[in-house]
C-alpha positions in Angstrom: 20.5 14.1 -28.4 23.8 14.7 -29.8 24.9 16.4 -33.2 27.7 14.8 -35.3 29.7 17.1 -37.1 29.6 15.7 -40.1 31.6 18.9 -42.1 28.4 19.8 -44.6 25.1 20.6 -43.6 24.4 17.8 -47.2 25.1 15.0 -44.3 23.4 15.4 -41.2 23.9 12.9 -38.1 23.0 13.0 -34.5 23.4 10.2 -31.8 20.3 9.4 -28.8 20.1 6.2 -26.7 22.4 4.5 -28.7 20.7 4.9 -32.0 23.0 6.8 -34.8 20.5 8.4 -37.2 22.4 9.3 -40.6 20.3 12.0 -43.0 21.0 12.6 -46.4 20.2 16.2 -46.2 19.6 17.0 -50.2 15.9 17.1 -50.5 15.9 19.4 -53.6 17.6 16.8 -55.7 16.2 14.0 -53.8 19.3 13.5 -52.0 21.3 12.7 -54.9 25.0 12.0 -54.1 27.6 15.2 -54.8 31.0 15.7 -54.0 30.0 16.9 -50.8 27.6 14.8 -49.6 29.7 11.3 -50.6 33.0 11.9 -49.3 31.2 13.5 -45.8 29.4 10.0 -46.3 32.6 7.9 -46.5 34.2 10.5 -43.6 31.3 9.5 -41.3 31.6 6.0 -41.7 35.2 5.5 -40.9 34.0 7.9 -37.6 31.1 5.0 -36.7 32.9 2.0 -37.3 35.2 3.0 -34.1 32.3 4.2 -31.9 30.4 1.1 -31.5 30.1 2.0 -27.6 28.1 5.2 -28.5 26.5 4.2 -32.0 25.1 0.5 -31.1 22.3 1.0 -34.2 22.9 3.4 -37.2 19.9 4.4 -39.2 20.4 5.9 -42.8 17.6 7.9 -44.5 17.3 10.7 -46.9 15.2 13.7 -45.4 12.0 15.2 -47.5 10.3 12.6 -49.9 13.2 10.5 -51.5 15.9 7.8 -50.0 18.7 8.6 -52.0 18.3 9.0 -56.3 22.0 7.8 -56.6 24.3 9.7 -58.5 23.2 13.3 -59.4 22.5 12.5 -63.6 22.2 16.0 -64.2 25.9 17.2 -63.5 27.4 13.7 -63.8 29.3 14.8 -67.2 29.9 18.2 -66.1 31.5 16.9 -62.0 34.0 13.8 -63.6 35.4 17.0 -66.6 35.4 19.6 -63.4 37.5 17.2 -61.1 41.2 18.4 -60.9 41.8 15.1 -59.3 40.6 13.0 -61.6 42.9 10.0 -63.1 44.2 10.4 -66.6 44.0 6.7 -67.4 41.5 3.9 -68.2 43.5 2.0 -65.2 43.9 5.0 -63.0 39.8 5.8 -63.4 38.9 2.3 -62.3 41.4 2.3 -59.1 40.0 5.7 -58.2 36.3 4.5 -58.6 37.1 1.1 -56.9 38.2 2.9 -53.6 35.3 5.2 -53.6 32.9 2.4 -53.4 35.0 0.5 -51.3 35.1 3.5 -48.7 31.7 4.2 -49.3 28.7 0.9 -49.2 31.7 -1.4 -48.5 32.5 0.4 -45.3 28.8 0.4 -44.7 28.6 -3.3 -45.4 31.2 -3.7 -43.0 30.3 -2.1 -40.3 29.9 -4.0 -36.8 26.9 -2.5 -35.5 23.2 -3.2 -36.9 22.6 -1.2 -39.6 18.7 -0.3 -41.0 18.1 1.9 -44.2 14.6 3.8 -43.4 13.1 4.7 -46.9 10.7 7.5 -46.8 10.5 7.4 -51.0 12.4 6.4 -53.9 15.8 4.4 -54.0 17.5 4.6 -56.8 20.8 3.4 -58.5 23.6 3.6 -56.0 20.9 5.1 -53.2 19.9 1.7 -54.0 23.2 0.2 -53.5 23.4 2.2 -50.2 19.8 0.5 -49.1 21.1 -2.6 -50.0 24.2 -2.4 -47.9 22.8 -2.0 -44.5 21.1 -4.9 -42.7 17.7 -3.8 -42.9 15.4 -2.1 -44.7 11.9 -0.3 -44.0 9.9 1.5 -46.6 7.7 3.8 -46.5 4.4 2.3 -48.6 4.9 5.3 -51.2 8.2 4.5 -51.5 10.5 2.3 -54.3 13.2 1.0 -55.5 14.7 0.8 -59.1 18.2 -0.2 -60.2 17.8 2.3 -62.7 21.4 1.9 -64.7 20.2 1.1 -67.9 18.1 4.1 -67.6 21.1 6.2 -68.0 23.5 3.5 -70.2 25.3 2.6 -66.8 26.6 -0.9 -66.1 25.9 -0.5 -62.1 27.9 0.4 -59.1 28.5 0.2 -55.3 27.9 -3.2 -54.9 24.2 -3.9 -56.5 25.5 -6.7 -58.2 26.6 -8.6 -55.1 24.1 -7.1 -53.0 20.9 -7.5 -55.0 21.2 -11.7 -56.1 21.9 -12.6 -52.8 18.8 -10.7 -51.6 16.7 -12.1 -54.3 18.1 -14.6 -56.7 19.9 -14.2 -59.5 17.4 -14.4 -62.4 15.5 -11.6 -60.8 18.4 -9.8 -60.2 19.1 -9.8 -63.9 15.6 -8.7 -65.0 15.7 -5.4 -62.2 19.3 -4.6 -63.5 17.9 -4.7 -67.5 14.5 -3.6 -67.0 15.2 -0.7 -64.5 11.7 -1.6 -63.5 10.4 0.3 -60.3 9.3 -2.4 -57.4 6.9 -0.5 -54.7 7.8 -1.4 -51.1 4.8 -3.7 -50.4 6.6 -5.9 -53.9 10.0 -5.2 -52.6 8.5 -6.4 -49.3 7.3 -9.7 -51.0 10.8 -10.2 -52.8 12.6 -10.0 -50.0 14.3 -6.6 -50.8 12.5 -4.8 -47.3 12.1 -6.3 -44.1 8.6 -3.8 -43.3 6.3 -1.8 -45.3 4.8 0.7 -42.7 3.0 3.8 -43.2 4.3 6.9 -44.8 3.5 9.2 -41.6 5.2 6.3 -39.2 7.9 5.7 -41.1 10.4 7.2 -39.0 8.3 6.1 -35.4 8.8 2.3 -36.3 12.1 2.9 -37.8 13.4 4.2 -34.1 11.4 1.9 -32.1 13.5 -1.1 -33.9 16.3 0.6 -33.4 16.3 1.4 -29.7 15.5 -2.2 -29.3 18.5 -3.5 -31.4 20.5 -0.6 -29.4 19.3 -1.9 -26.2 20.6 -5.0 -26.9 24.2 -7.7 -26.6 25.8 -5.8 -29.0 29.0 -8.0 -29.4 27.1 -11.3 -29.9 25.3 -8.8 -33.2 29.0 -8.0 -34.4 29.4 -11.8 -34.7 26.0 -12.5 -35.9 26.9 -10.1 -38.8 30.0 -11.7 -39.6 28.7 -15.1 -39.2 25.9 -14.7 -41.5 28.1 -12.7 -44.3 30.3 -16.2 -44.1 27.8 -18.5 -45.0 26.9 -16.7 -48.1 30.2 -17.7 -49.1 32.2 -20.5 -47.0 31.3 -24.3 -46.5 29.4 -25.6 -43.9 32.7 -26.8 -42.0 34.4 -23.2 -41.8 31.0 -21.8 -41.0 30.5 -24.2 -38.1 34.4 -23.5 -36.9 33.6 -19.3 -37.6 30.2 -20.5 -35.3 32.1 -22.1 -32.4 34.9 -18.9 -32.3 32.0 -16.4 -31.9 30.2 -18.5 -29.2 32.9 -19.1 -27.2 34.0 -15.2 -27.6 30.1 -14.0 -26.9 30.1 -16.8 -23.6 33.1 -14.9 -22.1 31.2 -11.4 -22.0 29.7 -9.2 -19.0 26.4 -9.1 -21.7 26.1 -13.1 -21.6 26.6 -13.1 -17.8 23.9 -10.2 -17.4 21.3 -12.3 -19.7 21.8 -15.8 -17.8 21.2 -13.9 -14.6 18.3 -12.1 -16.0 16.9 -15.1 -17.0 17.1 -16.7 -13.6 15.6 -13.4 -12.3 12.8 -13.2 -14.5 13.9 -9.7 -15.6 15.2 -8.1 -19.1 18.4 -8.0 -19.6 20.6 -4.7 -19.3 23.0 -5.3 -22.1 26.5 -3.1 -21.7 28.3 -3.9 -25.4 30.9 -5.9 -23.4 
């Protein structure tokens, strides 16, 4: 196994077999974000986006008994007065929040390799956003997710609103964003929101196990899968099918496609390189 510096001992990150395993390391305020902890989060993405070699998976989790409670409600007030950066204007505050979010879930969103949020407890407002960026998620069956804005008068940020109607519909979308309500993992499970419900104690074990798998395997045909898939949400069926025939052709000309044909004719598993 090997450590990531990561600059804060609030983020902490190692790398084994391929599998990146991200922990927000704030259990005492169940890993709400600081100024510490979400700049070393931005920091680290940036870093896995051009390791893809090294990181082929990257698991995000919170460690103790929570995901991620989103922004820390407590010092919110008191952190935006204290900032000696902080924009003077109505414009200036909404550039400066816009980057951090696009640096933050939207670099997550975008990154190439599979990503899998492991929930071992609550999610909540932009630790939901975070959830609902990666790829996958599994829950813990203790844990749950909440938009939990209203809660605290707050519109939403870091990308619930596009992430949670696409997931789920938009009507439903609507009611979690005005009712704050809390969905448990075997609901969230049944709406679509996770992808397992597993138990508390094995969180983690099945987490890995799915991730050394997706590790293990052709990791340039999943950068295209990604991108593919993040299309159709938005382009018609003609660019999709064009996007389709520029990643096939792409994935054909790879050492990982040549390994699987002549693993197939072998009747053997594939070893898949990420080229």
């Amino acid at each position: 196994m090997t450590e990531i510096e990561t600059g804060t001992e609030e983020l902490l990150a190692t790398v084994e077999e391929g599998v990146a395993v991200v922990t927000l390391n704030r259990p005492e305020s169940r890993n709400a974000l600081s100024d510490t902890l979400s700049p070393a989060l931005r920091n680290l993405f940036a870093m896995l986006a051009q390791t893809p070699e090294t990181a082929r998976c990257i698991v995000l989790t919170g460690a103790g008994t929570a995901f991620c409670a989103g922004g820390d409600v407590k010092g919110m007030g008191d952190a935006q007065a204290s900032r000696t950066d902080r924009p003077r204007t109505r414009e200036g505050l909404i550039k400066d929040l816009t980057r951090r979010q696009q640096t933050l879930t939207g670099a997550l969103y975008a990154l190439p390799q599979p990503t899998i949020a492991a929930l071992p407890g609550p999610a909540a407002g932009a630790g939901f956003s975070i959830a609902l960026a990666c790829d996958l998620r599994i829950a813990a069956r203790s844990a749950f997710m909440t938009t939990g804005f209203a809660r605290v008068g707050l519109s939403g940020d870091y990308g619930a609103s596009f992430f949670l109607p696409r997931l789920i519909g938009p009507a439903k979308a609507h009611e979690l964003f005005f009712t704050g309500e809390r969905i448990g993992a075997e609901a969230g499970l049944a709406l679509g929101l996770v992808n397992r419900v597993v138990e508390d104690s094995q969180m983690m074990a099945e987490t890995l196990k799915l991730a050394r798998q997706l590790a293990a395997g052709p990791s340039v045909a999943y950068r295209h899968m990604k991108a593919n898939l993040r299309r159709g949400q938005s382009d018609d069926l003609d660019r999709c099918l064009a996007h389709e025939a520029e990643g096939i052709i792409a994935c054909a000309q790879t050492e990982d496609h040549r390994e699987a044909v002549r693993a197939f004719v072998e009747k053997r598993t594939p070893r898949f390189r990420g080229r």
